[in-house]
C-alpha positions as CSV (number, residue, x, y, z in Angstrom):
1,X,-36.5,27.9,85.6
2,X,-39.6,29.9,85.4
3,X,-39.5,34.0,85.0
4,X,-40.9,34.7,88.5
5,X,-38.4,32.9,90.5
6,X,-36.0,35.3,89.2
7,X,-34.4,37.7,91.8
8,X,-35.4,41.0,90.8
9,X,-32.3,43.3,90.6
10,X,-32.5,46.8,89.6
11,X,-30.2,49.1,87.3
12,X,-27.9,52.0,88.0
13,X,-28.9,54.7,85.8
14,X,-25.7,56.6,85.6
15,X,-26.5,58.7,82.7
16,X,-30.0,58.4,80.1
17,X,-30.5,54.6,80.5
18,X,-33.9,54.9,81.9
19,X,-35.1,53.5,78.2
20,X,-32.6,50.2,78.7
21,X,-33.8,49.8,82.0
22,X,-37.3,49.9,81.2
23,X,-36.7,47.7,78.0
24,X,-34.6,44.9,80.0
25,X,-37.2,44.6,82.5
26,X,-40.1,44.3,80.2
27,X,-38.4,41.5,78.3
28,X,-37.2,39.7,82.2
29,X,-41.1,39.3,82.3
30,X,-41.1,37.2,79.2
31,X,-40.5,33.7,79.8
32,X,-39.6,32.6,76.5
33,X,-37.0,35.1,76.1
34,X,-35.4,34.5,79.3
35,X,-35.4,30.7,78.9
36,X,-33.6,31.2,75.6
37,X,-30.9,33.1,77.0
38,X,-30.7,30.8,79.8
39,X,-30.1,28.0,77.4
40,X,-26.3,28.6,77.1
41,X,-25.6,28.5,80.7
42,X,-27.7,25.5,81.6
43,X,-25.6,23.3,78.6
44,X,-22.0,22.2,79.3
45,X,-21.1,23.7,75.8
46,X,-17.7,25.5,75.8
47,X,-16.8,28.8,75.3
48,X,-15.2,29.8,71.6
49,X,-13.5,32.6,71.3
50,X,-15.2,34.0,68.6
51,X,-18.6,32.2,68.8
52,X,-21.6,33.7,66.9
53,X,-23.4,34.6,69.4
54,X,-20.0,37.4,70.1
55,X,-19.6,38.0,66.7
56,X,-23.1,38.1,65.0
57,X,-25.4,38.8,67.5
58,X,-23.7,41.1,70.0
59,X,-27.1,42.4,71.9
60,X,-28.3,39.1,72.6
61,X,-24.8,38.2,74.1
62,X,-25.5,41.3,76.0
63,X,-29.1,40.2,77.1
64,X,-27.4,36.8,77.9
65,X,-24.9,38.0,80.4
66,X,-27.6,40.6,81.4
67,X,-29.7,37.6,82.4
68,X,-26.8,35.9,84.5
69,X,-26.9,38.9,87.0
70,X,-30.4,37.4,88.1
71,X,-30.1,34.5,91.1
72,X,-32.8,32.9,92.1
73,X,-34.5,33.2,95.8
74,X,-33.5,31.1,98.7
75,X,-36.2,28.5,99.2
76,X,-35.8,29.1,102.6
77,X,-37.6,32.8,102.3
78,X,-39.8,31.1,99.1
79,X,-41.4,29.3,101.9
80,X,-42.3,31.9,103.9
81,X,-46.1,33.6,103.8
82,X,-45.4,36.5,105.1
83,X,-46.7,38.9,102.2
84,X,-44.6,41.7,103.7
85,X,-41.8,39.9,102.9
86,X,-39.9,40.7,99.1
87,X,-36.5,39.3,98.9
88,X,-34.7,41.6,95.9
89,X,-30.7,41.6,95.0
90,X,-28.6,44.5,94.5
91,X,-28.8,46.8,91.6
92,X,-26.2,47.0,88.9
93,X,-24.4,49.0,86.3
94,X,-25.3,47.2,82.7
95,X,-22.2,47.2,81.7
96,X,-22.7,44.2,79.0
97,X,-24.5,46.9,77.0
98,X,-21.9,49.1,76.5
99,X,-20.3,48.4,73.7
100,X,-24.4,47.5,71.9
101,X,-24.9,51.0,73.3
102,X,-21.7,52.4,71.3
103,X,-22.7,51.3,67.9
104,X,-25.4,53.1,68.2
105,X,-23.9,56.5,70.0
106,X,-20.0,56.3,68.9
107,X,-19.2,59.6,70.1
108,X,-20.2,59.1,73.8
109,X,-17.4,58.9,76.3
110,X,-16.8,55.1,77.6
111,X,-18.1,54.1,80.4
112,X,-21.8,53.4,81.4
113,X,-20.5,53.6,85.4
């Protein structure tokens, strides 16, 4: 799946996220990165409890679930040439950062929404 057939989604900023939103977008733009994190979902390789991914690399588990919010465009409106026309989803609260985000500022109340 290439980058720009990606859905574009936005976040919910419901506190000082504007520096994750900016980040998370940037790197959506990146097609390496997103193929990478699109790797476990397109394999038939089954979840472990405590896989490493969980344990040892907890933001890119959040970048990989962060990734899954993204659909891809009907084809039905990918056909149409109307340049007027920009199909986008819903935005979202990032809650797969939240516990990243905690290591980093323990003392902030739970809760990103």
């Amino acid at each position: 799946m290439d980058v720009k057939e990606l859905l574009p989604r936005g976040l919910i900023n419901s506190g000082n996220l504007c520096f994750l939103s900016a980040t998370v977008h940037d790197l959506l733009v990146c097609s390496p990165f997103v193929q990478l994190l699109q790797e476990p979902r397109t394999c038939n390789i089954p979840k472990i409890r405590n896989c490493c991914m969980c344990i040892g690399y907890p933001m890119l588990k959040a970048f990989a679930e962060f990734v899954t919010q993204f659909d891809v465009p009907s084809g039905i409106k990918l056909k149409k040439k109307d340049t007027n026309y920009f199909e986008f989803g819903r935005a979202f609260f990032p809650v797969m950062f939240e516990d990243v985000l905690k290591n980093f500022v323990p003392d902030v109340p739970n809760g990103i929404s």
